[in-house]
N, C-alpha and C positions, 0 to 999 in steps of 0.2 A: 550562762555567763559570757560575756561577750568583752573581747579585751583588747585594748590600744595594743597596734606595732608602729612603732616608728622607722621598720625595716622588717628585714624576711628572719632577720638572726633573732632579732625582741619578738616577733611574733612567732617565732617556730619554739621558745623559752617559753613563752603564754602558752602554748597548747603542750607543749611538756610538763608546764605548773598547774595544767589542769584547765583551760576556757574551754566551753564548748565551739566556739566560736570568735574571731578575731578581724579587728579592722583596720586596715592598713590605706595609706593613700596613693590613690593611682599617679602615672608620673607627670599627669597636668589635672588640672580644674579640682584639683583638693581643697575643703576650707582649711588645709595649713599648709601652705606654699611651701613650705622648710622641708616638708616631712613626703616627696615624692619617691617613688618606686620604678624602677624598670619591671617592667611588664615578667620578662626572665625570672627575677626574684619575685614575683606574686605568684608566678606558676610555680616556683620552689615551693612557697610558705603553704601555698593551697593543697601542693601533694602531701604534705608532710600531715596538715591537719585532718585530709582525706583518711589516714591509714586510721584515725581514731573515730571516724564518723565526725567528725569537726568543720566548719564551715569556714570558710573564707569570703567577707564582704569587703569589699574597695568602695572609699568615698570618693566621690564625683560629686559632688556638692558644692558648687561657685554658681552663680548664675552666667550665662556667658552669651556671648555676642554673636552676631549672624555666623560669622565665618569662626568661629571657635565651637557650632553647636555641631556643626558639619567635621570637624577634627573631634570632640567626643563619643559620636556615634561610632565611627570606626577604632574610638578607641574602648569602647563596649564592647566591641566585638572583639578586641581582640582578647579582651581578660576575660570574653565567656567562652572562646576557645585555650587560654590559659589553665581554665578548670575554677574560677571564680563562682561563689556560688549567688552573691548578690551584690548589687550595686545601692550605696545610698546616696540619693539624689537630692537637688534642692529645686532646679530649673522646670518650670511649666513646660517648656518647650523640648523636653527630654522624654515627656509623656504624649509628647504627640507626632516622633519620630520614629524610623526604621531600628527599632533597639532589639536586641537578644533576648530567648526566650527561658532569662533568668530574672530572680525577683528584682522588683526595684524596692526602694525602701523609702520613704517621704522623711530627710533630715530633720533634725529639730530646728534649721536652719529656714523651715515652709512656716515656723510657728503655728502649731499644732499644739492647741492651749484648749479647743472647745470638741464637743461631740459633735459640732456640724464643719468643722474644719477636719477634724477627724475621718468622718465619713466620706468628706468631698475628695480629701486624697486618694482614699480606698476606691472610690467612685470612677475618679482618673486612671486607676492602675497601679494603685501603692498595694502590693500586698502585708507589708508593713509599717508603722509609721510611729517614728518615732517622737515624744513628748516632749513638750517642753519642759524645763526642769524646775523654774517654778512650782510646779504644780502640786497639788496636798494629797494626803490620799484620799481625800474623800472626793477628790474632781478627778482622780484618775481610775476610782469606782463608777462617779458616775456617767465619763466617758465611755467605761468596758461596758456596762450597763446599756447605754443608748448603741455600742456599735460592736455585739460581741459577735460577728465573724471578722473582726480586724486586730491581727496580731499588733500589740503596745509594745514599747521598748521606753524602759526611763532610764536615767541615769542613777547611781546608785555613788559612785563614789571619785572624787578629784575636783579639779578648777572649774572652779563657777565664773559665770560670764554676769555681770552683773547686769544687763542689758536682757531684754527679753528677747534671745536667739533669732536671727534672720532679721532683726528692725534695730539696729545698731550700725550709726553713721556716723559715731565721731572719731575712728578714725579715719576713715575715708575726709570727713570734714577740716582734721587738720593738717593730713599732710595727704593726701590723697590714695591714702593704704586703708585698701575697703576689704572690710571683715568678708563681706558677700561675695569678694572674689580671691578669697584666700590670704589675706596678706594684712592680717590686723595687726598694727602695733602696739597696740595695751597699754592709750594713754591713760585708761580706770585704773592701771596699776601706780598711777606717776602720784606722787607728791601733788600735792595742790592747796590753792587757799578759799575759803566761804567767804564769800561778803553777803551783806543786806542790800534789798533793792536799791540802796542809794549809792553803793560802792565802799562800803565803809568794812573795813575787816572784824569779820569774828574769828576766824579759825584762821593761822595759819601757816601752809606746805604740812599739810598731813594729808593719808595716805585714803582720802571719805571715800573712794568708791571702791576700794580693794576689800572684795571680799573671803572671808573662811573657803576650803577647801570642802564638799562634801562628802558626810561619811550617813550615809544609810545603812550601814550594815547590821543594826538591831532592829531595823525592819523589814526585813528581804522577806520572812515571810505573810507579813501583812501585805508588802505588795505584789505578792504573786498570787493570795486569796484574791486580792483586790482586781486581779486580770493581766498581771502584766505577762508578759512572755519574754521579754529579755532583759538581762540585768547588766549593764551596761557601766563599763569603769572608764574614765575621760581618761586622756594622755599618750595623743599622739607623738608628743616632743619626748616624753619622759624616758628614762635610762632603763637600761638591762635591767639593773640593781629594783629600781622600782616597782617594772612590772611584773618581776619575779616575785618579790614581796606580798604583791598587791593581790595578785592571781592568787596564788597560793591560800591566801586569806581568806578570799571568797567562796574559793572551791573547799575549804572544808568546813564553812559556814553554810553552803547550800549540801553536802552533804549530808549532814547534820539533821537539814530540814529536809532531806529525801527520805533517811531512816523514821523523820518519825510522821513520817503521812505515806503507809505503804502502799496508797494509789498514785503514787507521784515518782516518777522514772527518769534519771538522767537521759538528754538528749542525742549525748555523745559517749564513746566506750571508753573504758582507761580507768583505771583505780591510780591516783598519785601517790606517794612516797616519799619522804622529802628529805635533807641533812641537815634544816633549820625550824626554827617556829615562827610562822609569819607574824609576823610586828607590825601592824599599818601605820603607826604612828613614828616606827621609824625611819618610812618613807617620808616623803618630802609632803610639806603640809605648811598650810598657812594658819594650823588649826583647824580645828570640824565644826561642821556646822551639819542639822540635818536639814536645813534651809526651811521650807515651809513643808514639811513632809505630813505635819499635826497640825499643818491651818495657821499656829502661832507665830509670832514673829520675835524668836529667840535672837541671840546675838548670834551675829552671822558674820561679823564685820573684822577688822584687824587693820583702825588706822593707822598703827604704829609701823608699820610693814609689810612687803609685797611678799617678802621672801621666807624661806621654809623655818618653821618655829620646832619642829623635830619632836621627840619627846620628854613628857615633865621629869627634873631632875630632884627639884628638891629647891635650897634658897641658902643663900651665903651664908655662913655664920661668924666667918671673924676675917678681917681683911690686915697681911699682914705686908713686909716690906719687899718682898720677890716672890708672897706667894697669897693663896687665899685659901680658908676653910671652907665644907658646905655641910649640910646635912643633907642625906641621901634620903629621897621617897621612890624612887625607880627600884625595880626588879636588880639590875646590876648598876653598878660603881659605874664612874668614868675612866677610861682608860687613855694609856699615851695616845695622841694623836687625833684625840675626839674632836669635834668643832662643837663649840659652845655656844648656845648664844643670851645673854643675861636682860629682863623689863623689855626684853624683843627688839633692842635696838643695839646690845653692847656683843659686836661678836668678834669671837677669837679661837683660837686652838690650845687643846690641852697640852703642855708641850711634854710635862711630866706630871703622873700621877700617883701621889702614894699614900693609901688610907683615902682619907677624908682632904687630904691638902692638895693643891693644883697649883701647879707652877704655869702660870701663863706663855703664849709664845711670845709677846710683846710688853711684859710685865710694865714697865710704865705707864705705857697708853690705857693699857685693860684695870690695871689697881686703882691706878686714880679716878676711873667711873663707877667701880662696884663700891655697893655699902653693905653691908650686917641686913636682911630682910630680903636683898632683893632676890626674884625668881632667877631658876637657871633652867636651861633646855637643852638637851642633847640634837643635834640638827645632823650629827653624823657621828656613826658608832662605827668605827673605826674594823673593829672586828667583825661584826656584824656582815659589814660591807666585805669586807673578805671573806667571808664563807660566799655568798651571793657572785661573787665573780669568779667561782669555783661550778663545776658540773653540781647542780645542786637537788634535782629532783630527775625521778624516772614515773612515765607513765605507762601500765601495762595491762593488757586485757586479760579476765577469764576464760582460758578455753577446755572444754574437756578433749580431752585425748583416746581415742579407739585405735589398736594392736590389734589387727585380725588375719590371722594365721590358720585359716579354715577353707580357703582355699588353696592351700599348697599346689603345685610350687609358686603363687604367688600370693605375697603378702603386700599389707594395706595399710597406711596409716591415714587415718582423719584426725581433724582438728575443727571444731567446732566452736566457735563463738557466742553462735544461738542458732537457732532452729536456718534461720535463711544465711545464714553467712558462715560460708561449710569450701574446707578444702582437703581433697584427698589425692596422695600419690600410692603409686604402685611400684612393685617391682618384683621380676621373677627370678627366681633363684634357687638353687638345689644348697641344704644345710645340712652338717652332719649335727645326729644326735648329743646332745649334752648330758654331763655325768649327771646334774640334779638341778631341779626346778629352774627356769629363767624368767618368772616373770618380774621379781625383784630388778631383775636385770634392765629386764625392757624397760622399766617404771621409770630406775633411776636414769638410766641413758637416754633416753626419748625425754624426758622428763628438763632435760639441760635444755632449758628456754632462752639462757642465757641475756645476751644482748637484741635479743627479737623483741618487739613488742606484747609479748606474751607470756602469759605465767600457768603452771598448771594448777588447774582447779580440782580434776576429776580423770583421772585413768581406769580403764577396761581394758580386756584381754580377750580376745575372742578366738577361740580355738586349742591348742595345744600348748605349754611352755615348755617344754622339753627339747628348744634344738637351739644350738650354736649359734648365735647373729654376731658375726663379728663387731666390733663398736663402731668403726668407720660405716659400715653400711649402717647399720642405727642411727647414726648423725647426716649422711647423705638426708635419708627419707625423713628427718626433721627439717632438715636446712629446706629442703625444698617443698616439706607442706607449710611452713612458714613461711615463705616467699610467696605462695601459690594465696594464700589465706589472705595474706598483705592485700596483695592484688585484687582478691574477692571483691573485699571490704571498700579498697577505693573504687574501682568500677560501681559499685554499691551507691558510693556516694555521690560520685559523677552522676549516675542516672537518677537520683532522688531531687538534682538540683533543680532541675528541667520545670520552669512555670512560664505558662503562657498569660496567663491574667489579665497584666498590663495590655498583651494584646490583643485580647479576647473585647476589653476596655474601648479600644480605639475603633475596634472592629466595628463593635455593637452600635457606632453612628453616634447616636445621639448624645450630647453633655447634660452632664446634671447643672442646676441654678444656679451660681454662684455670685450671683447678685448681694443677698444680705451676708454672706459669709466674706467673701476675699474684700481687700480695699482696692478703690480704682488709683488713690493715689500713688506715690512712690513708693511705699511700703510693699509694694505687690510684688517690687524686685522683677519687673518686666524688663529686660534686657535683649531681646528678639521677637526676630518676628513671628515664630512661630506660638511662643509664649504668647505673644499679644494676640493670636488668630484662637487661642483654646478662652483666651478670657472673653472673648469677642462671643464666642460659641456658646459660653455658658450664661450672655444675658447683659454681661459689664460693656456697655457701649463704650464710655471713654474713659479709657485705658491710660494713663499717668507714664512716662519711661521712668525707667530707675534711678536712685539720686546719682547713680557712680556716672548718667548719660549725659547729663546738661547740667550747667549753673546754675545755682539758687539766690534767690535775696535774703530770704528766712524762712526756717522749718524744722522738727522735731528729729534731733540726732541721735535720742536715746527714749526710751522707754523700758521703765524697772521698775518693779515690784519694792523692790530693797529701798526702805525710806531713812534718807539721812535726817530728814529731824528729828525720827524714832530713836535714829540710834544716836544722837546727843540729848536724847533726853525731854524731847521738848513734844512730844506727845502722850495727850491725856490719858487716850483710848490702849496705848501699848506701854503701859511704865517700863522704864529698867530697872533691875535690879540693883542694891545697893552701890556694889563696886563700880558698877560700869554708871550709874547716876554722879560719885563719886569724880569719876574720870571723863564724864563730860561735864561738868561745871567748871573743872579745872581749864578744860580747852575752851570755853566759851567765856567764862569769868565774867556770868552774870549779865552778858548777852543776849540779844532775844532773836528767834528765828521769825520772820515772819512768813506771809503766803506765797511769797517769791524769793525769792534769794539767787545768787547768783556764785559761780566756780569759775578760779580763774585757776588755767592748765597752762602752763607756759607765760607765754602773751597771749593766749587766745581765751575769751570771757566768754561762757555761755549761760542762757536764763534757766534759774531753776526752780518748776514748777512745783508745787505738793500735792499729788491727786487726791488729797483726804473722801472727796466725791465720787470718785473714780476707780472702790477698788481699791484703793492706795497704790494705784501704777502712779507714778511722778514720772513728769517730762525733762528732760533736760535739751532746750532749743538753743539756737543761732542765727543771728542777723547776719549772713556773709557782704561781704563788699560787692558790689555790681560790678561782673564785666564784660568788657568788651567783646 
């Protein structure tokens, strides 16, 4: 399980709630510019996940510029002297540099959608590569299938990008904040109107390209049969509170699925603990979708809104002059201070709660929109959220414990982990005899694990119990084969990070084809020159620069899967169901979409295509102004 840090404190909480693994962004070339790290604090987060066998990946994933590839290299270097265990990359030209010999990882940012895209990364020196999140389980079968010595990573749960990862240009197109280099400002999430090819309104300012939130989590292990290797939860921006929640969920949903396949072994050490029961639903959420995970094209969408819908409460039942009824379908009530939000548009805070009756915090504004039927959501649980910003989980490892007192005058303690991850002190010492038995003694005092990372599994006694061990020296010879054992285990991990691949890759000379697989145009995200000398090498004579390098006249800013004529209703082959059939008629009012259509976002009008031919990927293009 693999989890967002948006710093060293959220990440060092992910690996105490349980991730095997965490990704955090380094303090330049991240795909989210908001969310960098001092180098200082990754070496923090990475020791701390070391002591669990836990990994530390830093995203590097923008594509970047001659003199910007030459400032990432050295800063590779210096997060694999940090103790970094891998790097996810997006850039060609980062595969064909002086880089460290830690894994690289091919972002979901290269669009890695096919088995020959797949292989080509692995081919370059991806020892991992990560999927597009499109994807169903049956194309990420029969990716594992055509490429199974290449570790898969999908995404499993949070913000969906409605754009096919790494070929999304509108925002770069509107105001010149390109996804590709970090810095998207999530015009899909805005308000917008549909028109028809002639300019004439069907829809509008609603919310068509903001999509549901992904939740996979009643699939995790179909898609680990299916080949994947890492389960991957979005939300590098996201709160404490969040990925406390979040992690915690996962980890005892894949536990779960550890116990009941006794061939199957967690990756990292640590049995979690917790003071709550993880809720994913009362994290932040646009609603869930599992996107295309069964091939189908369920509802995925939420035009009413960008922002978190929380979890289902129940529905009004009597609206009265300072206050309102509901009835309750949630596990618990609403409480003082809840945030509400009512039909996904009406929100407000509980201000007082009692029984079944809610006293608004703005009772005018809020009474006069709710009626008797409508939905209500809890978006924030007041209490909840306070246990979560409290010390909330401990993770600790099994170890057995050896007392050997059969060499007098010196005695031994070990502590074992497992067979290779083994720490033992000594100490010599003359003891007087005790009136009666001490091995109770030793059990229970050696036994005080306390605040270490360890709990005891198994105690042994080896030799004698009959002599006086004062208590202080008892806890001496803990404190310090627990520090020693610490230590063991991250030197451990430190030496297991070590992959030469990528430059074993470089070595070997020769590139594989990538003529039918990469595109030459600007979708190739070629921003250097070293990038353009690896495409050059594999066959692609003329090589296109990136849309973020030159003006355009017109050309393709998005590419999605996710079909808005689907989801109003106006496809044969995908029906909606009753309600959401219901609530797109109402938005269109007997409108018709035709094979082009058009989104206006702001002031800015772009062409939108329907790929019904195509897969059902739909375009959405731009005519830009020429200039000078």
């Amino acid at each position: 399980m693999l989890a967002p840090a948006r710093d060293a404190e959220v990440g060092i909480e992910a690996f105490n709630h349980g991730a095997d693994a965490v990704y955090i962004g380094s303090p330049r070339f991240g795909a989210r510019a908001a969310a960098g790290n001092t180098v200082a604090d990754i070496e923090r987060l990475a020791r701390h996940g070391h002591q669990f066998g836990a990994r530390t990946m830093v995203a590097l994933n923008t594509i970047l510029d001659d003199r910007e590839l030459e400032e990432a290299q050295r800063l590779a270097w210096q997060l694999y002297e940090a103790g970094v265990d891998s790097l996810i990359v997006q850039d060609l030209g980062l595969f064909g540099i002086d880089m460290p010999p830690i894994e690289l990882h091919a972002s979901t940012q290269c669009d890695n959608r096919t088995p020959e895209k797949v292989r080509l990364m692995h081919q370059l020196g991806a020892s991992r590569v990560v999927l597009a999140r499109e994807l169903s389980l049956a194309e990420i079968t029969a990716i594992h299938n055509a490429c199974p010595e290449v570790e898969l990573e999908c995404f499993v749960h949070g913000a969906l990008c409605v754009c096919i990862s790494g070929q999304c240009y509108l925002s770069a197109s509107i105001n010149g904040r390109s996804a590709n280099r970090g810095e998207c400002a999530q015009p899909c999430r805005l308000p917008m109107d549909l028109l028809d090819e002639k300019g004439n309104l069907l829809v509008s300012q609603k919310h068509l390209l903001s999509l549901r939130d992904m939740n996979r989590s009643s699939q995790l292990e179909q898609l680990l049969l299916a080949g994947v290797t890492s389960l991957k939860i979005e939300g590098r921006l996201k709160d404490l509170t969040y990925v406390k929640n979040v992690v915690a969920y996962y980890r005892k949903q894949i536990d779960a699925l550890i116990e009941k396949h006794p061939d199957w072994e967690p990756v990292s050490m640590g049995r979690c603990t917790y003071t709550f029961e993880p809720q994913p639903d009362k994290a932040f959420n646009r609603g869930f979708t599992q996107y295309f995970a069964d091939g189908q094209r369920e509802v995925m969408w939420n035009h009413d809104s960008p922002k978190s819908m929380g979890e289902e409460m129940g529905v009004v039942s009597k609206v009265g002059k300072d206050c309102f009824e509901y009835q309750l379908s949630a596990a618990t009530p609403l409480h003082n201070g809840d945030g509400v939000v009512s039909n996904t548009t009406i929100g407000f805070r509980a201000n007082r709660v009692e029984g079944n009756r809610v006293w608004p915090l703005n009772p005018g504004e809020v009474l006069r929109q709710l009626r008797p039927g409508m939905s209500l959501r809890r978006n924030l649980d007041v209490q909840f959220d306070a246990l979560l910003q409290k010390p909330s989980a401990k993770r600790k490892m099994a170890v057995l414990l050896e007392f050997d007192l059969s060499g007098l005058p010196t005695v031994t303690l070990s502590l074992c982990q497992n067979p290779s991850l083994r720490a033992q002190v000594s100490l010599d010492a003359v003891f007087e005899p005790a009136q009666k038995p001490q091995a109770e003694v030793y059990e229970r005092q050696l036994g005080k694990l306390g605040e270490s990372n360890f709990f005891l599994e198994k105690f042994s006694l080896v030799g004698q119990d009959n002599l006086y061990i004062p208590g202080s020296t008892l806890n001496q010879l803990r404190r310090e084969a627990c520090e020693k054992l610490n230590q063991v285990i991250i030197e451990a991990s430190l030496q297991s990070r070590l992959c030469e691949y990528h430059i074993d890759c470089r070595k070997a000379g020769g590139y594989p084809d990538g003529t039918t697989v990469l595109p030459s145009d600007y979708k190739a995200n070629i921003h250097n020159r070293v990038a353009a000398e690896i495409m050059h090498k594999m066959g692609v004579k003329e090589v296109e620069q990136s849309f973020e390098s030159k003006p355009r006249s017109e050309c393709t800013v998005m590419q999605t899967r996710y079909c808005l004529r689907q989801a109003l209703g106006q496809c044969a082959k995908y029906p909606l169901n009753p309600a959401e059939k219901q609530r797109a008629d109402a938005l269109l009012k007997g409108k018709k979409i035709g094979a082009e259509a058009m989104l206006k976002i702001g002031d800015e009008k772009f062409i939108l295509k329907f790929g019904c031919n195509n897969l059902c990927i739909s375009e959405i293009m731009r005519t830009f102004a020429r200039k000078t």
